[in-house]
N, C-alpha and C positions, 0 to 999 in steps of 0.2 A: 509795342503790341497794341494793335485796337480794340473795341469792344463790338461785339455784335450793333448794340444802336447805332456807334458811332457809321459802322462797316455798311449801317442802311442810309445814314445820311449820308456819305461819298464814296459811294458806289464807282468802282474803278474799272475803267473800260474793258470788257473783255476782252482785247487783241492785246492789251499791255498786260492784261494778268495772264495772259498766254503767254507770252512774251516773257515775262518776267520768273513765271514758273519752269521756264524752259531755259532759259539762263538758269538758274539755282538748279536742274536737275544736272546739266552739263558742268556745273562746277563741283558739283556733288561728285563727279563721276571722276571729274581729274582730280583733283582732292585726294580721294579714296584710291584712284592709281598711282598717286604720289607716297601713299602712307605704305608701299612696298616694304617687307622686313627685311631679315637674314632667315635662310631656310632653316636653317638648325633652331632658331627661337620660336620661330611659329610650329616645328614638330615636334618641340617640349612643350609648349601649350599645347597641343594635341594629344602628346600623351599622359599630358595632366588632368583634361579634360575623360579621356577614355578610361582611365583609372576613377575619377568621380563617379561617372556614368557604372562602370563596373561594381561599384560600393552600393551605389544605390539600387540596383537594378533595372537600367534605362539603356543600359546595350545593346541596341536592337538593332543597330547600322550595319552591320554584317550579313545578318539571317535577312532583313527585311528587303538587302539589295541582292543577294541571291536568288530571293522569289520573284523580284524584279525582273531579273536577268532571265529569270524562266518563262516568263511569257514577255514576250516581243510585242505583241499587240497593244498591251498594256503601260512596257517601260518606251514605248513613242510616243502614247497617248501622253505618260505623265513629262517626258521629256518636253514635249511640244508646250503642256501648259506651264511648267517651268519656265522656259523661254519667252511666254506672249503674255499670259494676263499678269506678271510685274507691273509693268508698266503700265501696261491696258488698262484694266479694272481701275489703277487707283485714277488714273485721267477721267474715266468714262465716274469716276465715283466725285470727282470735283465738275463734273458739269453738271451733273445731275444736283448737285447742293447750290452749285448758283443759279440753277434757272426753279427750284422746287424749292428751298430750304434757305434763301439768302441771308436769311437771319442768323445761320447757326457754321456761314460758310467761311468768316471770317478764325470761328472760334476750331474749326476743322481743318483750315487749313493749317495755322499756327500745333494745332496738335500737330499735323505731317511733320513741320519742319522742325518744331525741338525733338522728337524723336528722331530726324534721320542725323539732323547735326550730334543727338547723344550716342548713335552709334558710328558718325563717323569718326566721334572722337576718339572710341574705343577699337576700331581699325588702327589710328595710330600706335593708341599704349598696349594693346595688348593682340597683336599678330596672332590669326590663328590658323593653322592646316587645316583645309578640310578633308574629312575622312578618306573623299578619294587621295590623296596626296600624301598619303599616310603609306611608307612602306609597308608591309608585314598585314596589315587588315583586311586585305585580300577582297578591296572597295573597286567596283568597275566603275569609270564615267561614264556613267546610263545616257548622260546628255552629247556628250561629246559623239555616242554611239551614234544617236538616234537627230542629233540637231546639228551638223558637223557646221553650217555655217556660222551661226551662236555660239558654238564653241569655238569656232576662231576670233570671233568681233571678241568675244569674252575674255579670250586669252590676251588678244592683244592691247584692249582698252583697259580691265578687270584690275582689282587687286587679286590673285590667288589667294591670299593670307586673309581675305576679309569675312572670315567666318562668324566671328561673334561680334554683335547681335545677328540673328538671320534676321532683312531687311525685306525678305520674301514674307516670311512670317509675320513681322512689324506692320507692314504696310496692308497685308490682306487682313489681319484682325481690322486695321485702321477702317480699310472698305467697308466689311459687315459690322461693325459697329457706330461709321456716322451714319450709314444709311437705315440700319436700323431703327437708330435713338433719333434721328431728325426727321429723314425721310417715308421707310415703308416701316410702320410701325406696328402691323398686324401679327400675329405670333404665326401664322403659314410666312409672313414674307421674311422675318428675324430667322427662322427655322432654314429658309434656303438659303439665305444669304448666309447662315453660320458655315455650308458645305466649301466654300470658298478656300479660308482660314482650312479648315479639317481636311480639304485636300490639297493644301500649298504644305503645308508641316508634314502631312504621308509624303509626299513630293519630294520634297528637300532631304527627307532622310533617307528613303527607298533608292536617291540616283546619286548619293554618295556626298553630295552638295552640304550638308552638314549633319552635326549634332544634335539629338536631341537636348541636350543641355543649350544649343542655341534658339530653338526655338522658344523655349519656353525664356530666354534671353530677349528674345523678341515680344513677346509676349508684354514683358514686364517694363520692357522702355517705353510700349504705346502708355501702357498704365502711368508711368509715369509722369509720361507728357501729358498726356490728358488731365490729370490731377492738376499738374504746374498751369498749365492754360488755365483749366477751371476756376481756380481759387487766384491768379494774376486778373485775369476778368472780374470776379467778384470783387476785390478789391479796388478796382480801376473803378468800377462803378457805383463801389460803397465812396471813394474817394470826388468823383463826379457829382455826385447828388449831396453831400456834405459842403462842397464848392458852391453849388445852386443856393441851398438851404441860410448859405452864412452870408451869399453876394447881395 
């Protein structure tokens, strides 16, 4: 891992950081279709999970996709964004840190990618249903409805079982939080940028796509990454300047 100075002295061509981030998202993607379970293991973690959820009071996947279902207008809009700014936003949020933020783009990027490798790990060990997939919860595919080609690429390329961490979730905190903390750092632009995240997690649970216990899954892997980055950086640097100091 480098360090942001380092990331300003060799600066790496943009056609090969495209390049290269475009390979690791494609291997992410086979990876994660590889980590396929057994259906019966991934709808006992589902009903482990809807049992937690029911403890705590966080069952809302039911009632929230029925209201869904109730306006059409609505469950395309949220369908559609489900489907395009995944990927969208966090690309358009990596160019926006190398052409504005160089300095903080190495340390953002490394955030993306231990959080997405900490949830693809959790894809493998721990299989989950998502709610649509669930006999008995009576969860419609809002998206399959309203985005039937997405729903076929999805079906075909997808893990179905890759419910926890939501990576929809993960990645749109990831968006309004480096652009925030690096880039637009005004509390009107922290404020719109937070709508992003607040409407990818109504999203994801409204069109049956997951749990709320994943999102907030989601949530907690950025955190973590971020943390691990942060304090690997500062060390690298406290290490770096101790080097200088002693040569």
């Amino acid at each position: 891992m480098t360090t942001d100075h380092q990331s300003q002295q060799h600066t790496r061509h943009p056609v090969r950081e495209a390049l290269t981030l475009t390979l690791a998202c494609l291997a992410y993607s086979v990876l994660s279709f590889l980590a396929r379970a057994s259906e019966s293991l991934a709808l006992s973690h589902a009903h482990s999970i809807v049992a937690l959820e029911r403890r705590v009071g966080v069952f809302i996947e039911p009632s929230a996709n029925a209201w869904l279902g109730a306006h059409s207008t609505l469950a395309s809009l949220a369908s559609t964004q489900y489907a395009t700014t995944f990927l969208l936003f966090t690309g358009l949020t990596l160019v926006a840190l190398w052409i504005k933020a160089p300095q903080f783009y190495s340390r953002a990027r490394w955030t993306l990618v231990v959080m997405t490798l900490g949830a693809l790990a959790t894809y493998w060990s721990y299989p989950l249903a998502p709610p649509r997939l669930v006999p008995g919860l009576g969860i419609a595919d809002s998206v399959a409805e309203h985005t039937s080609s997405y729903s076929h690429l999805f079906d075909t390329l997808a893990n179905p079982y890759g419910a926890m961490p939501s990576m929809h979730t993960g990645w749109s905190v990831w968006v309004a939080v480096m652009l925030g903390t690096y880039v637009w750092r005004s509390w009107w632009a922290r404020l719109t940028l937070a709508l992003h995240p607040t409407l990818t997690i109504v999203t994801i649970v409204a069109t049956g796509n997951h749990y709320v216990m994943d999102a907030i899954a989601g949530i907690a892997y950025f955190l973590i990454a971020w943390l691990c980055v942060t304090l690997t950086r500062r060390t690298l640097l406290r290490n770096v300047r101790s080097t200088g100091e002693t040569s």
